[in-house]
LOMAR-958452 format. One record per residue (C-alpha): x, y, z. Coordinates in steps of 0.5 Angstrom, whole numbers, plus 500, padded with zeros to 3 digits. Example, Ala and Ser with C-alpha at 12.3 -4.5 7.8 and 13.67 -1.06 7.14 Angstrom:
residues 2
525491516
527498514
//
This chain:
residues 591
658085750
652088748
651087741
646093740
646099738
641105741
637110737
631115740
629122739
628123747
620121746
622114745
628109744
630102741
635097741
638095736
642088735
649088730
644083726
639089725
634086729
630092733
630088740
628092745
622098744
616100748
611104746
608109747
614111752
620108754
617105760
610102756
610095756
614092749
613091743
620088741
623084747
627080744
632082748
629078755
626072751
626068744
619070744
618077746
617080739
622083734
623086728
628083723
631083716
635077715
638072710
632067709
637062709
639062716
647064717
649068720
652075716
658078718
656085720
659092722
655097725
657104727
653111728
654116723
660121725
657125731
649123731
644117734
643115727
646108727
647104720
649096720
652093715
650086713
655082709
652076706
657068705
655069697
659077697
652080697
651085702
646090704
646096710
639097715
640105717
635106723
633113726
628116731
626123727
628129731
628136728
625143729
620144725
614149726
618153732
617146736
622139736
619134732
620128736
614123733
613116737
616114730
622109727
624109720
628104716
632104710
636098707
640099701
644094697
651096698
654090694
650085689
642083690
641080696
636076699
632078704
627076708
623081713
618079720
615084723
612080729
610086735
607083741
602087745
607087751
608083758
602078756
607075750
602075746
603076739
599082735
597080729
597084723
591087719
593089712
591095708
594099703
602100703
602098711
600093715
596095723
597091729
591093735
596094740
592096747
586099744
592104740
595101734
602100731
603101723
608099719
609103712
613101708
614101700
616093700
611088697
605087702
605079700
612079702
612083709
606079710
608072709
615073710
617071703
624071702
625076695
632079692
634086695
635090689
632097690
632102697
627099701
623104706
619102713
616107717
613103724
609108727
605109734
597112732
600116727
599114719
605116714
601121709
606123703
611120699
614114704
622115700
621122699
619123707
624118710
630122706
628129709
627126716
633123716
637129713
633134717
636129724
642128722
643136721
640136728
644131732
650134728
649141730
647139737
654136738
657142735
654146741
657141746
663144749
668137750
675136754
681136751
682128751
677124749
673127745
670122741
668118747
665124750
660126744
659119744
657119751
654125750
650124745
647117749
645121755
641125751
637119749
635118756
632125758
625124756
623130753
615132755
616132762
623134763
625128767
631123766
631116765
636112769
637106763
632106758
632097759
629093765
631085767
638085764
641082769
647084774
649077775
648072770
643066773
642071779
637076782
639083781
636084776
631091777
627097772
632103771
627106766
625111771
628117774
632117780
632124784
640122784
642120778
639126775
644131778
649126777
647127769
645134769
653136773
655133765
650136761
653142765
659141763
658140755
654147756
647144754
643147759
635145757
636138760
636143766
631146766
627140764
629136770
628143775
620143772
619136773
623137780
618143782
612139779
614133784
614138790
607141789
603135787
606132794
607138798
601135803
607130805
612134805
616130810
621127805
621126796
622119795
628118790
625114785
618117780
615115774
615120767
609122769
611124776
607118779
611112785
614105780
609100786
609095786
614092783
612086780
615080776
613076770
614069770
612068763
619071761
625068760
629073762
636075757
640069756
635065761
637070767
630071770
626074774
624079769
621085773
618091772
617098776
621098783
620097790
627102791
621107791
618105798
625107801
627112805
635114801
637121805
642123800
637125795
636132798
643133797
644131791
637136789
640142792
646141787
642141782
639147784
645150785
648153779
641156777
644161783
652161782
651162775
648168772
646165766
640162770
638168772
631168769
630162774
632165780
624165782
620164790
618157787
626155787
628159793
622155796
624149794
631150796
628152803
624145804
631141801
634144807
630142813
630136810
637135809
638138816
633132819
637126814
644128818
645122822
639117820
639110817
636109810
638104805
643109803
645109794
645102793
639101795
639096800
632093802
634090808
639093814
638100813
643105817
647111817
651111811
657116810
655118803
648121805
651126811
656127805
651129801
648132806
653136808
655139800
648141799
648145806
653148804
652150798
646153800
651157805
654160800
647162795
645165802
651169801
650172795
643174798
638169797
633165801
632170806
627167810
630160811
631159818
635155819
642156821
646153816
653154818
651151825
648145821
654145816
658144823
653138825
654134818
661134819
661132825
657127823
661124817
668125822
665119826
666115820
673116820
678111822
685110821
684116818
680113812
672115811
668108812
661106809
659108816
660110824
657102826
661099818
669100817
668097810
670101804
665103799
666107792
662112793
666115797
671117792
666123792
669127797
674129793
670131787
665135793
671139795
671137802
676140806
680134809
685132804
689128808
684123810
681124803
687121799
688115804
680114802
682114796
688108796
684105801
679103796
684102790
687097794
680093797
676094792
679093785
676087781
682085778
689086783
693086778
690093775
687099778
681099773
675097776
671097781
667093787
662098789
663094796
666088798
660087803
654082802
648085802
641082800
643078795
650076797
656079795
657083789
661079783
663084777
664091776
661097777
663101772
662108774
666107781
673106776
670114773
669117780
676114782
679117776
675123777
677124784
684122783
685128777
682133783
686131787
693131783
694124781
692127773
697121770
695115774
687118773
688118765
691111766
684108769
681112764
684109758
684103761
676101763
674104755
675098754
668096758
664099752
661095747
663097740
659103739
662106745
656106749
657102757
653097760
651099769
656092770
662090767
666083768
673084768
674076768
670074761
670082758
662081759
658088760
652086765
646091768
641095764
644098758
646103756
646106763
646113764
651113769
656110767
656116761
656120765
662118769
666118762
664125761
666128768
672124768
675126762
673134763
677133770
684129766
685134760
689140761
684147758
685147750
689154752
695149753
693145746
691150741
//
């Protein structure tokens, strides 16, 4: 399993490991080179606070109570123990979210006087080369890029400076920050801003509305999700985290810190669920900004930007990275970018959809949105039937695939409905005709009664348990679907749990683990379909793909218990979250 832990404050992110070592960030946002990344190589870079004699602490690790706010506990071989607390402030202040391009630290002896030793070693990103350290007042600065990274902290400078070992026996505190002196009191600054975000979070989560059954699950994914939606463009990152391999010693190995068209509404029906609704209207910014920077091609959108609405080209790899447990290649940006992926219009009316079907998004009803509905259409309706490289990204032998005329088929026929309620007078198109087309389309898939991955593939694939959460009108064909892909694609014959994506080779061969939204999808798919108990089942038992935070890796291997892919993955939150709303009963059958 991932032994890490996720702090952010929706501007930047980091992991950190169960020893207190920060791993993983990159700065000045979440898809910037690194200045920690240990997690890919032994000599990538990290902050630790660690045993100077070398062993290996007992450690726990656990989030404040309804917070991002993590706290590891270090329980030294002598009896001594100390505890590291690590926040991304995130606050209102001045009538605006305070969400600086800041960490703070706060070690604290818990037991005993520990000895300590501290080593801040950032590096200046994918050159690996160390940054080294200028020292001033109470802080060391690391030029970083032309920027600067400054560590502050109230600890001796010779013994940060030197990584001299010294025995714990007051609060240290450590504010590592990006171009931004620490101004005041440190310890007096670093108790506000965590009270002040520990309220924040507290306060976010008592807004969320949550399932009847497996509520902390959901706030805890709840919460992760929310460290994915990068806040100052409104776009949503599909992982925070690059190169963690899917197969340990394979190929698949990909950068998911941008944000997919697709994962995004798939992150947005949850939000929708929880009742928060701002990420919403981020992602709909960021979506109508797209549309008119690239409105001069508007033949299609492409499904994957960067967090200024820019293309992740090229891809390219560092071969002077290791690669986590020495499982290169260490890649950065995404070639999926350059793919034609048709279900993504689809996907993007849905998005837009309850801004329409819910009078709470009145004040968005615009003639830029209805515009941009307008434009998805007429590409929704030109992908009905085509090839592409479909949601799995395939970058050879594209075809037509049975979830992008699905999707095109949703998308058409909520817009079918929104026209209805006396929207999009001017779209001409006939959109029951097309409706019709879509179905047409997907029915030329069915065999034996049971949707397959395409008209020209009879294999089964996952992502067509969607079609019971789309509300499809064929409920025949869609439960033989569905126990045609627990029967084919369950990883482990003896349990009904997790899932292949599919079972065909692809690219780089035929996949080896689970994909753990697939076993969310099902149960989500088998609850609206009536089979509430068998869903709760695969439910309770893929919880167990958590690490022991709660949080879930893209891949996970039910063979040796190993989380695999980028980490913590936005989709896999998102599965739990939809798929414990669909299991439980409505709170007026337990209150």
């Amino acid at each position: 399993m991932y032994n890490y832990g996720l702090v952010g404050n929706c501007n930047i992110s980091a992991l950190i490991s169960n020893t207190g070592s920060i791993d993983w960030l990159c700065l000045p946002r979440p898809d910037s080179e690194p200045i920690f990344g240990r997690i890919l190589d032994e000599e990538g870079g990290a902050f630790s606070i660690i045993a100077p004699d070398g062993t290996e602490p007992q450690s726990r690790q656990h989030y404040i109570e309804n917070t991002n706010i993590l706290v590891t506990e270090l329980h030294l071989k002598n009896g001594d123990a100390f505890k590291i607390t690590d926040f991304c402030p995130r606050f209102e202040q001045h009538g605006r979210m305070f969400r600086p391009l800041s960490l703070f630290r706060i070690v604290d002896p818990i037991k005993g006087t520990p000895k300590i030793q501290v080593k801040c070693k950032p590096i200046a990103g994918w050159s690996k080369e160390a940054a080294p350290p200028a020292r001033g007042n109470s802080h060391l600065r690391f030029d970083i890029r032309g920027e600067q990274l400054r560590l502050t902290t109230n600890m001796p400078l010779t013994y940060l400076s030197e990584e001299t070992s010294f025995q714990l026996t007051e609060k240290l505190y450590f504010a590592l920050t990006w171009n931004a002196p620490i101004e005041g009191d440190l310890p007096q600054i670093s108790e506000n801003f965590l009270f002040q975000t520990e309220h924040y979070w507290r306060m976010w989560v008592k807004h969320c509305s949550i399932p009847s059954l497996f509520q902390r699950e959901t706030v805890r994914s709840a919460l992760t999700l929310k460290l994915h939606c990068f806040e100052d463009t409104g776009a949503i990152l599909a992982a925070l985290t690059t190169s963690l391999p899917e197969e340990i010693g394979g190929q698949r190995n990909w950068d998911y810190r941008y944000c997919w068209l697709r994962d995004s509404y798939f992150v947005l029906t949850a939000f929708h669920r929880l009742g928060h609704f701002e990420e919403m209207e981020g992602f709909i910014k960021f979506l109508l900004n797209i549309a008119h920077k690239h409105e001069s091609s508007r033949d299609r959108l492409a499904p994957v930007y960067t967090l200024s609405q820019e293309l992740p080209l090229p891809e390219i790899i560092h071969p002077n990275w290791a690669g986590f447990k020495n499982s290169p290649p260490v890649r950065i940006k995404n070639q999926a970018a350059e793919h034609i992926q048709n279900d993504v219009y689809g996907e993007m009316i849905l998005t837009l959809a309850p801004v329409f079907f819910d009078e709470r998004f009145y004040h968005l009803r615009t003639k830029d949105h209805e515009s941009l509905l307008e434009n998805l259409a007429h590409l929704s309706v030109k992908s009905i039937g085509q090839p592409d490289a479909g949601l799995w990204e395939l970058r050879e032998g594209w075809q037509e695939h049975t979830f992008t005329n699905l999707m095109s088929w949703a998308g058409l026929e909520r817009l079918k409905r929104i026209q209805k309620l006396g929207y999009l007078k001017n779209l001409k198109i006939n959109l029951h005709n097309e409706c019709e087309r879509a179905e047409a389309a997907i029915d030329r898939a069915l065999k034996d009664g049971i949707f397959r991955n395409s008209p020209n593939d009879a294999s089964v694939d996952a992502s067509l348990a969607l079609f019971s959460i789309l509300n499809y009108p064929q409920t025949e064909a869609i439960l033989k679907t569905l126990a045609k892909i627990s029967e084919e694609l369950r990883t482990d014959k003896d349990t009904k749990s997790f899932y292949y994506r599919y079972i065909r080779s692809d690219d780089f061969g035929n996949p080896k683990s689970a994909f753990v939204i697939c076993s969310f999808w099902m149960a989500q798919a088998l609850a609206r379909s009536g089979q509430v108990e068998e869903a709760k089942s695969i439910l309770n038992q893929t919880l167990r793909a958590a690490n022991h935070l709660g949080l879930y890796s893209e891949h996970f291997s039910t063979r040796d218990n190993m989380q695999m892919g980028n980490f913590p993955q936005a989709y896999s939150h998102v599965g739990l979250i939809n798929s414990a709303f669909a299991v439980s009963p409505p709170w007026s059958d337990v209150l």
